[in-house]
Backbone bond lengths (Angstrom), bond angles and torsions (degrees), N, CA, C in turn:
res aa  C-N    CA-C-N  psi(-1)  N-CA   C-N-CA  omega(-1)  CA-C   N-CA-C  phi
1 X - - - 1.456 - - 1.529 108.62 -
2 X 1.413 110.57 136.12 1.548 104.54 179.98 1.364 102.04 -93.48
3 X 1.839 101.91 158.87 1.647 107.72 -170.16 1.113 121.00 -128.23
4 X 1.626 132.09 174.01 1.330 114.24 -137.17 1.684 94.43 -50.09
5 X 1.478 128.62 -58.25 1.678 105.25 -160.05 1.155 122.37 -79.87
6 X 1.263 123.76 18.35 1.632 130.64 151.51 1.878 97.67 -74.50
7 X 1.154 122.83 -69.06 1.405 119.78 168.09 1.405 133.55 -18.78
8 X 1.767 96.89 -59.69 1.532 104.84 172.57 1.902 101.98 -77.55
9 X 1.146 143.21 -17.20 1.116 141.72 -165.84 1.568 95.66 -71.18
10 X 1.459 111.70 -61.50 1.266 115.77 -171.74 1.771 124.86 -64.60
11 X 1.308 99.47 -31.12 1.687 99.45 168.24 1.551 99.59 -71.85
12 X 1.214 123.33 -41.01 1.355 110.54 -159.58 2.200 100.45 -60.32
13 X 1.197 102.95 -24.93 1.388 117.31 -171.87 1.421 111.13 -58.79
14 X 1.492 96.24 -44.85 1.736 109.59 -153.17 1.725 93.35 -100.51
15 X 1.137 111.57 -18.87 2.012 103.84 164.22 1.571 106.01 -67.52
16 X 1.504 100.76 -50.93 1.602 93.07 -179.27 1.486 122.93 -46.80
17 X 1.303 109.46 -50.30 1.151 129.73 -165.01 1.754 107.95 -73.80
18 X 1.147 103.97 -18.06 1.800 123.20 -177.95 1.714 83.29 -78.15
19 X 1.358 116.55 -57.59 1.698 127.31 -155.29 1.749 109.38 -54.76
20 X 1.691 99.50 -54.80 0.633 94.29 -155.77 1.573 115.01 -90.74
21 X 1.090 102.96 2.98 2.019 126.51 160.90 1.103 107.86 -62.74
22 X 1.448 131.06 -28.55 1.286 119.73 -142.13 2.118 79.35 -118.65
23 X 0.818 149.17 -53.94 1.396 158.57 118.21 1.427 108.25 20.27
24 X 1.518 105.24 -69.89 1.558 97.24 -176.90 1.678 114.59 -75.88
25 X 1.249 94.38 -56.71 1.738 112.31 -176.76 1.507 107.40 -68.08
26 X 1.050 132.11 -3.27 1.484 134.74 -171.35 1.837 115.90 36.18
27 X 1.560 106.27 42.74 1.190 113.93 169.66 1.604 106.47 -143.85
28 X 1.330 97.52 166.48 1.758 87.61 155.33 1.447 139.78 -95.19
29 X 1.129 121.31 160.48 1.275 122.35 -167.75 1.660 124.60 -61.52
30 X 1.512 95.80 -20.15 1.209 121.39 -166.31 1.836 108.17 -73.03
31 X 1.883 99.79 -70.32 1.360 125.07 106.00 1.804 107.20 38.77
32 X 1.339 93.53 -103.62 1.709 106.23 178.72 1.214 116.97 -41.37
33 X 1.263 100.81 -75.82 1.525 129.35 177.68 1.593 94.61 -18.82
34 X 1.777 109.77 -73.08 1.749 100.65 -154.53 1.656 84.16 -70.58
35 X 1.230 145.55 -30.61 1.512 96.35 -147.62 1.795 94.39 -98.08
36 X 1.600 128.60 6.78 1.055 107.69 155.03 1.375 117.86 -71.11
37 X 1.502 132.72 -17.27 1.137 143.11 176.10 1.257 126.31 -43.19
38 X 1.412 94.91 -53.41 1.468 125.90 -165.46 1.859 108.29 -76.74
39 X 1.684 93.55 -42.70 1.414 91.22 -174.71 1.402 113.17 -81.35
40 X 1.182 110.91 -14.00 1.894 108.39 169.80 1.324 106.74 -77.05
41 X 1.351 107.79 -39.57 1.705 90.27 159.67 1.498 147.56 -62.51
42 X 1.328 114.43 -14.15 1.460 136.58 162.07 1.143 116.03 -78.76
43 X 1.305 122.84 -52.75 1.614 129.78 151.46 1.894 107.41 -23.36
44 X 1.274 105.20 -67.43 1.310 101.11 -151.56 1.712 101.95 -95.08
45 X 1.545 116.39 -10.12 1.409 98.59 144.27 1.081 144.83 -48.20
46 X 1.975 109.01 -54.16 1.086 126.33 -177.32 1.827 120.86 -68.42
47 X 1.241 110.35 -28.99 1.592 121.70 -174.22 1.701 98.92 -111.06
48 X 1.210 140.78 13.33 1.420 103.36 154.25 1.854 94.98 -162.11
49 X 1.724 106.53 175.54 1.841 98.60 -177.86 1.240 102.51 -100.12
50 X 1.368 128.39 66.26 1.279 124.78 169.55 1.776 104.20 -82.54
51 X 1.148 110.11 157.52 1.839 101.06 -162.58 1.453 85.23 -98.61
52 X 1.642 96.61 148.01 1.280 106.16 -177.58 1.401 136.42 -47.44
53 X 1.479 125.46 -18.22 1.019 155.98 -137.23 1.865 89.02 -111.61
54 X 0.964 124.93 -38.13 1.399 131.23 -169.55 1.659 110.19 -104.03
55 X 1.128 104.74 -5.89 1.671 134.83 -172.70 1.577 86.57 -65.20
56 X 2.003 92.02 -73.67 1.449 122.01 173.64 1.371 107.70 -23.20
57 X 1.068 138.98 -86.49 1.494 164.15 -149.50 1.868 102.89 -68.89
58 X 0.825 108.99 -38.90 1.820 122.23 -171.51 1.639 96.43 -83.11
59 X 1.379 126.80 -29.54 1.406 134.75 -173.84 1.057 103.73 -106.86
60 X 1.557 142.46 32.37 1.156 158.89 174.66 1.879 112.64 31.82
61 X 1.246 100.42 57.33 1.745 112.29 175.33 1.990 84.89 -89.85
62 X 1.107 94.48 161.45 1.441 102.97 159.74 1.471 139.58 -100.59
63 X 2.203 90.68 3.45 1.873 94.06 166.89 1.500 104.11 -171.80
64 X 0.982 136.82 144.32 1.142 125.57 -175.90 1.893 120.17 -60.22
65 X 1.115 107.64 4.81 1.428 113.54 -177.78 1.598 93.47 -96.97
66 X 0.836 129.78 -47.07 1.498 135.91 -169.23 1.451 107.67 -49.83
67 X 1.498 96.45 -53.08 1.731 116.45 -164.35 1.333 91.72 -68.65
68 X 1.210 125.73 -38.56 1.381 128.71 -159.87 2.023 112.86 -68.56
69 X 1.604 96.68 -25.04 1.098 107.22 -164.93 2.057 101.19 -100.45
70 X 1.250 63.88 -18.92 2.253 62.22 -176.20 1.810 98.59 -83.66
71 X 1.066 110.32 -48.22 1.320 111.00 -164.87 1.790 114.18 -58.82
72 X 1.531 90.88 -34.02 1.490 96.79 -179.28 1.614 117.97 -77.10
73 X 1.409 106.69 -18.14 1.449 122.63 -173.91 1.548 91.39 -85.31
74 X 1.444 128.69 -38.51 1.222 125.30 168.77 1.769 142.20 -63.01
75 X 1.454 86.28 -39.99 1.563 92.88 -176.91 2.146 103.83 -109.13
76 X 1.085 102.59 -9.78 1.485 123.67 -162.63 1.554 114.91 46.96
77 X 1.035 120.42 70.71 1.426 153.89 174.26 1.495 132.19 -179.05
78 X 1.031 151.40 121.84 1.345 150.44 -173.60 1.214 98.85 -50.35
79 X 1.926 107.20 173.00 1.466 104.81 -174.04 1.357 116.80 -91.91
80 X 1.302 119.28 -18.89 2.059 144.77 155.11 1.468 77.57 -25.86
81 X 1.653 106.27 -95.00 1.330 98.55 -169.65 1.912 148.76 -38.95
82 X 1.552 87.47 -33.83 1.697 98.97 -179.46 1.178 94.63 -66.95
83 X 1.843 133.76 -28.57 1.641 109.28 -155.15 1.488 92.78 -104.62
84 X 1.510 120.08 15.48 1.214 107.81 -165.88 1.953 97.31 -103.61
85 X 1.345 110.88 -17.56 1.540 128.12 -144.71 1.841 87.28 -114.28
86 X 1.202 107.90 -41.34 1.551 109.01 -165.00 1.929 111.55 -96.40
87 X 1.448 106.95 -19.44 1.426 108.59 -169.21 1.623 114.06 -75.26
88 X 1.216 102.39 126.98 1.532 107.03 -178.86 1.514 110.38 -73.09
89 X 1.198 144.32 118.94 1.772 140.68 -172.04 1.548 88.95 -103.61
């Protein structure tokens, strides 16, 4: 089990590492994270029929309600809809 200064060792790690992401890349790390998130999820709407729900789960949301609610807050349409409006047949 790690203890408190293994604990504090590792935040102290992952601020840096937050800092210095945000420094080079002039974004945040956090930032990155969702919108690589997001775009593997558009990716894998648009190119294959995986059900949306598993879309969720493969793009590391923690439920398909979640995903359901970021994406729509993101693109302002659900993702049913984005793959329904954006998919080339």
């Amino acid at each position: 089990m790690i203890g408190d200064e293994g604990v504090d060792l590792v935040r102290d790690v992952l601020e840096t590492v937050d800092h210095l992401f945000e420094v080079i890349i002039k974004i945040g790390l956090d930032d990155e994270i969702h919108r690589a998130r997001m775009q593997r999820a558009c990716h894998l709407l648009l190119t294959s029929t995986i059900p949306v729900a598993k879309v969720a789960i493969r793009c590391g949301f923690s439920s398909p309600q979640r995903f359901h609610a970021v994406f729509s807050r993101d693109f302002g349409i659900s993702a049913s809809e984005y793959r329904d409006q954006h998919r080339v047949v």
